[in-house]
N, C-alpha and C positions, 0 to 999 in steps of 0.2 A: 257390673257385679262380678266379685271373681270367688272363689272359693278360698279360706282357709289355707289349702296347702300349696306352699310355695317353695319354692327350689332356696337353699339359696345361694350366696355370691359365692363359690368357688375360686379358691385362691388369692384369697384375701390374707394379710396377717391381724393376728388378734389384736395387737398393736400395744399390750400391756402385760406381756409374759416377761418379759425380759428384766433382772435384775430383781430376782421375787423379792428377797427381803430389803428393798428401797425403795417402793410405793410411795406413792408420798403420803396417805393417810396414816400409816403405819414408817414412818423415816425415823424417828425419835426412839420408838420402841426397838425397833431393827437396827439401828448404832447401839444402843444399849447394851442390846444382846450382841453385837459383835464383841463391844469389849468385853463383855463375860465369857465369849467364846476364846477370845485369846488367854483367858489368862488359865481358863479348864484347860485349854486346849495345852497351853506350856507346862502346868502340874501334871498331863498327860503323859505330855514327853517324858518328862521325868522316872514315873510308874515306871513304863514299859521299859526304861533305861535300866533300873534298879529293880523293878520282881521280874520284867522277861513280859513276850506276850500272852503268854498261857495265865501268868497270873493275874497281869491288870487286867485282862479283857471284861472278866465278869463284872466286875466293878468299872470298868469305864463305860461300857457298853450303852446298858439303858440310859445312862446321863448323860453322855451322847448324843441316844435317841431323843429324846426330851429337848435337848435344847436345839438339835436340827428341825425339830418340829415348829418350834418358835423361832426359830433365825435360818433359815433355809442355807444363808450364804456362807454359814461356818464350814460349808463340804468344799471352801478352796483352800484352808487351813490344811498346814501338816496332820497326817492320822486320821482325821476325820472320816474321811469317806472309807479308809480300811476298816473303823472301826465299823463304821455302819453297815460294808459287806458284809462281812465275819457275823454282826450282828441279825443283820437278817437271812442270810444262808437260803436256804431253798425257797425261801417265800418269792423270791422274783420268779418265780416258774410256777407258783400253784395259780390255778383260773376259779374265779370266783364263782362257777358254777360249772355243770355238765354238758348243759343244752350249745346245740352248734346251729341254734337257729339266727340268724342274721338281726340285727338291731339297727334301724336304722339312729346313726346318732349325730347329731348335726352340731356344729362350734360356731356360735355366731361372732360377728364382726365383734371386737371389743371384748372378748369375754377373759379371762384372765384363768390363769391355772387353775386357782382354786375352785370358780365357780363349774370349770369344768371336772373338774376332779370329783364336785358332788353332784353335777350331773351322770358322769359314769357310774357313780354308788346308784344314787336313785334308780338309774335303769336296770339295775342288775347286775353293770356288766363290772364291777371292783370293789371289790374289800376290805385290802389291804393297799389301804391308802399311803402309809411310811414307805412301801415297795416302788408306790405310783410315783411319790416326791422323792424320793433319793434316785429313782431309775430318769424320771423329766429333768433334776438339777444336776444330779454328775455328767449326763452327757447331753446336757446343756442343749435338751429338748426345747425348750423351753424358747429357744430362738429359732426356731422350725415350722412351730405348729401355724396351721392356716386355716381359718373360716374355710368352711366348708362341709359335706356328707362326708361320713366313713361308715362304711357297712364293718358293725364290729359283733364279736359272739359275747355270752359268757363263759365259752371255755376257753376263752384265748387268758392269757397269762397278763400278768401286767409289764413283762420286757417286752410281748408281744403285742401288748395296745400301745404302749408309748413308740415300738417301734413302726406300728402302723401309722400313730399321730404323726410319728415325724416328716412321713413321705406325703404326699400330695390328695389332698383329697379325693374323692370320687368323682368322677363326670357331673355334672347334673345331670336327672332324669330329665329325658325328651315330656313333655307338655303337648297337652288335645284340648282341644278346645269342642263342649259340650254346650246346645244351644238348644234348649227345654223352653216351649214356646206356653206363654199362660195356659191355662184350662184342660191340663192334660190328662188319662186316667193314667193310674200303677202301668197297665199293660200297653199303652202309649209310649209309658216312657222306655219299658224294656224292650219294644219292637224298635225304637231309635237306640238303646244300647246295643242290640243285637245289627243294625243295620253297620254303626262303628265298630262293631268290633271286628266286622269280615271287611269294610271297609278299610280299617285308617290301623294305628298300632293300639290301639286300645286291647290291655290285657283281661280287664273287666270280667264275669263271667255274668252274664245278664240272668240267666237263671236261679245263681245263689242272690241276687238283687230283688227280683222277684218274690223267694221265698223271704227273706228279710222282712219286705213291705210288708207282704198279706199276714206273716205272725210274728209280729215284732217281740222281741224277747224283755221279760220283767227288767232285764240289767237298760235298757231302749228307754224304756217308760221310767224306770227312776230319775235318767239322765235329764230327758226331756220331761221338766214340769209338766208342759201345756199337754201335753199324753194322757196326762190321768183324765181328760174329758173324750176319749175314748174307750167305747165299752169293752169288755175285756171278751177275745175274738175278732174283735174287728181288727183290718190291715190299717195301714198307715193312709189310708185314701184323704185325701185335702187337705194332709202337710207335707207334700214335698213339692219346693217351691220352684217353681218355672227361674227362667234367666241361663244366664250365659254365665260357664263356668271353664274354667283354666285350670287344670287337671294333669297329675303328673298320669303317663299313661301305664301305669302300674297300680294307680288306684285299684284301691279292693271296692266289692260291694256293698262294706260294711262303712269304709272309709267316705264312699259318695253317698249312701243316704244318709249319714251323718251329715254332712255339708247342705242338703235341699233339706234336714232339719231345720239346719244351725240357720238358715238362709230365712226359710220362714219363720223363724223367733224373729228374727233380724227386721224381717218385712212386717211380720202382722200381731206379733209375739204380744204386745202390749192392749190389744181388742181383747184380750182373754179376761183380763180384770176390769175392760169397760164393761163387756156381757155380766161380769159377775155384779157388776155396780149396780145396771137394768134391770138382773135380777131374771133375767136370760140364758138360755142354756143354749152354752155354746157350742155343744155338738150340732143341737136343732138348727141352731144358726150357720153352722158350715155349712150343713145341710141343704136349707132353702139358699144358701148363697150358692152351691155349687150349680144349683137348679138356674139361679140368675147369671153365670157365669157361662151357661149355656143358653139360656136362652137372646140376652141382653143385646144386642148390637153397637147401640149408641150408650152413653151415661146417663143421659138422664131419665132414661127410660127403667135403668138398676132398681132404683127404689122403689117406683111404683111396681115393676113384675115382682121386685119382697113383699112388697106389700096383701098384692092379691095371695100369694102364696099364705099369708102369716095370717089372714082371713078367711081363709077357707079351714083353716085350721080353729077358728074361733064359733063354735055351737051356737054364736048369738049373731051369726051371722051367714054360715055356710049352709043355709037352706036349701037354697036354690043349686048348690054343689055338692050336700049330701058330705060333706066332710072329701071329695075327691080332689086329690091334688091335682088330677087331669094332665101332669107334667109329661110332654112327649119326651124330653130327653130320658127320664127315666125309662121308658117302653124302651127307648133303643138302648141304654145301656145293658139290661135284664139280653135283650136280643143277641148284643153285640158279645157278652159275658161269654152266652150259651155256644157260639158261633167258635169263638175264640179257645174255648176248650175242646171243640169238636175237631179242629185246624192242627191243633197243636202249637206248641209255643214255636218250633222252628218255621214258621207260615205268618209269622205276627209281621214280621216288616214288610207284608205285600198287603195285609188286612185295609180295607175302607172303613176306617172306626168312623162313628156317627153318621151313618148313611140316612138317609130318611128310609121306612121301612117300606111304605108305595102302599099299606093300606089301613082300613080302618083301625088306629092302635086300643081298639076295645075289644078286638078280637086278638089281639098277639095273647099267643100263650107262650107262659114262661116256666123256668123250673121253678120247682115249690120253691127250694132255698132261694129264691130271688121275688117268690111272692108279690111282699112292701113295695117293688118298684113297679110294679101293672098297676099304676096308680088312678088306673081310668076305672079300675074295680075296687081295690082295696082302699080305703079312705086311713087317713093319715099321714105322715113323712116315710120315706124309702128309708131302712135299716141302718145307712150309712150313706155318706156322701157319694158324689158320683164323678168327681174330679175334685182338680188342687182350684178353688177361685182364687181371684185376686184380692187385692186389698182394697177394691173397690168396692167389689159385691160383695164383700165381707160387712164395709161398712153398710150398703146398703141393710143387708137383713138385721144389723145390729140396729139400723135407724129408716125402719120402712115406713113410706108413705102410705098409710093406715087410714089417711082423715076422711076420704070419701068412698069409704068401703066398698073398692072395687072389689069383682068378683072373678074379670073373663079379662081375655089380653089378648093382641089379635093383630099379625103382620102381615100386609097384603104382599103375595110373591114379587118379589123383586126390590121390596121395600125394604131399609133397615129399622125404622120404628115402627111401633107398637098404638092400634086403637085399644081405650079400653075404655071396661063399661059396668055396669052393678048387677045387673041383670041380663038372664039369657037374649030377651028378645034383644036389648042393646047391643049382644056379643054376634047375633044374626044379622043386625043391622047394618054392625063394621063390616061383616064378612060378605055380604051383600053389596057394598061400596066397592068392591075389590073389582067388582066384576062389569 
């Protein structure tokens, strides 16, 4: 799995600049208009013979304009391209805007004048596009330009883009490779961006990363459909998705948790409207998955620890649980939360996230705000999830094994699966076997 942004081939030619007005989709129309160009272009001569240039000008000028728009190649005709100077006068030096903030603007392989001509409007960075086309065909830009980055402004002029297009692209950016292991929390992933960024060249600032996740911004949530099943306050917890990512090393912060969005659409994006099908709410369901995403070992075991979870939640059955999730991962996360702000953020890449706590987790006390996860007292689900699960335990809690209303689950140390059972004395019984 790699990310979205990709370098790309530097020093490539576009390979369809050349000879704009004889395309072949447009060759019929562009002979056309050549022979209209000659025979304007010889009544030209004529004018400027008989009134002088001060006179024809006005009158030749915009008609000129007009048909070099539509026959680009009449600027190798006699006059033409004087008329077109004259005509346009200072415009090849004004800049389409103020800002000298950098654009990154990229010419893919194949692209042809025009399409890049309204890529540069689009971005801001050109206006005056008869400036762009008379300054690329009279000097015959236009057999130059090459695939590739150009760091361009909007105050630069359009002599000064074209004369940038002409010369050689930019470097590509150097690339890092980012490896975001399943089941991680927010603060996992930013003590591994903080660990690369003192390590390797990662420009990154894990901090602005951080504040991104935990209060993601309205403009975040519009982007990303599947967001609206987050309550409003909660961080981005259980959508940013683990994997291996290829990263220019100037990525911003805003730029990479877009990418472990765009990544989780990608992976599990399509359980949003099985859940709505079920008739399921699929925060809940992140929820008890992040719970089985910690706890799980093996797969097949996924379903049934959804299960017990999605039953203890059900009043016609969690008697004997009181409605308690009893979930240890969440005691440690609440623990780990409180720990982790006591530390500070610059102490995260030495932190033991998911420790076992070493004692009774009925006795952890936690901060109020973190109440819902001391789930061995509070009955119901924790507030918000408690890592990114997979699309495994995603499916599991959308389709939990429900049918013989487990209650208890139960790994003896050293084992990777799960005894489980309906009732306490059952859940005594596994744990009695252990020993």
């Amino acid at each position: 799995m790699s990310g979205p942004v990709q370098q790309p081939r530097g020093g490539q030619r576009t390979g369809i600049v050349e000879n704009w007005e004889t395309r072949q989709r447009h060759r019929q129309e562009a002979n056309a208009g050549g022979w209209k160009g000659f025979a304007f272009v010889a009544v030209a001569i004529v004018l400027l013979l008989v009134g002088g240039w001060f006179a024809a000008r006005p009158v030749l000028g915009p008609a000129i304009t007009g048909l070099f728009e539509e026959n680009p190649g009449i600027i190798n005709m006699p006059v033409v391209a004087d008329l077109l100077r004259a005509e346009l006068g200072d415009r090849l030096g004004v800049p389409a805007g103020t800002s000298d903030q950098e654009v990154d603007f990229v010419i893919e392989p194949g692209e042809t004048i025009d399409e890049i001509q309204e890529k540069l409007v689009a971005a801001g960075l050109l206006t005056d596009t008869l400036a762009f086309k008379y300054l690329v065909v009279n000097d015959r830009v236009d057999q130059l330009i090459q695939a590739g980055p150009y760091a361009l402004t909007p105050l630069m002029s359009p002599r000064e883009i074209v004369g940038r297009l002409a010369g050689p692209p930019d470097p590509p950016t150097p690339v890092i490779t980012l490896a975001l292991r399943p089941g991680l929390r927010i603060e996992q992933i930013v003590a591994y961006l903080q660990q690369q960024a003192a390590t390797t060249e990662l420009e990154m600032d894990p901090r602005e990363f951080r504040d991104l996740a935990q209060d993601p911004s309205p403009e975040l949530r519009d982007e990303f459909a599947f967001l609206s099943n987050v309550p409003k306050g909660n961080s981005l917890e259980g959508f940013l998705a683990g994997g291996v990512y290829e990263v220019p090393i100037d990525i911003t912060a805003d730029e990479f948790l877009r990418l472990l969005l765009e990544q989780w659409r990608d992976d599990s994006g399509d359980l949003v409207a099985q859940a709505r099908k079920k008739g399921v709410d699929f925060y809940d369901a992140m929820t008890i998955a992040s719970l089985v995403e910690r706890e799980a070992k093996v797969d097949k075991d996924r379903a049934r620890i959804a299960g017990v979870y999605w039953n203890r939640l059900n009043p016609r059955l969690n008697g004997p649980t009181a409605g308690l999730m009893q979930a240890d991962p969440t005691v440690v996360y609440a623990a780990d939360s409180e720990a982790l702000e006591d530390i500070g953020i610059a102490r995260w890449p030495e932190y033991l996230f998911w420790d076992t706590l070493g004692v009774d987790l009925n006795t952890v006390e936690v901060p109020r705000t973190l109440d819902s996860f001391q789930t061995y007292r509070n009955p119901g689900l924790p507030d918000w999830p408690i890592a990114t699960p997979t699309r495994k335990s995603l499916e599991a809690a959308l389709t939990p094994n429900t049918k013989k209303k487990l209650l208890f689950f139960y790994a003896c140390p050293g084992s990777d699966s799960h005894k489980f059972s309906k009732s306490i004395g059952g859940h005594e019984k596994n744990i009695r076997t252990c020993t």
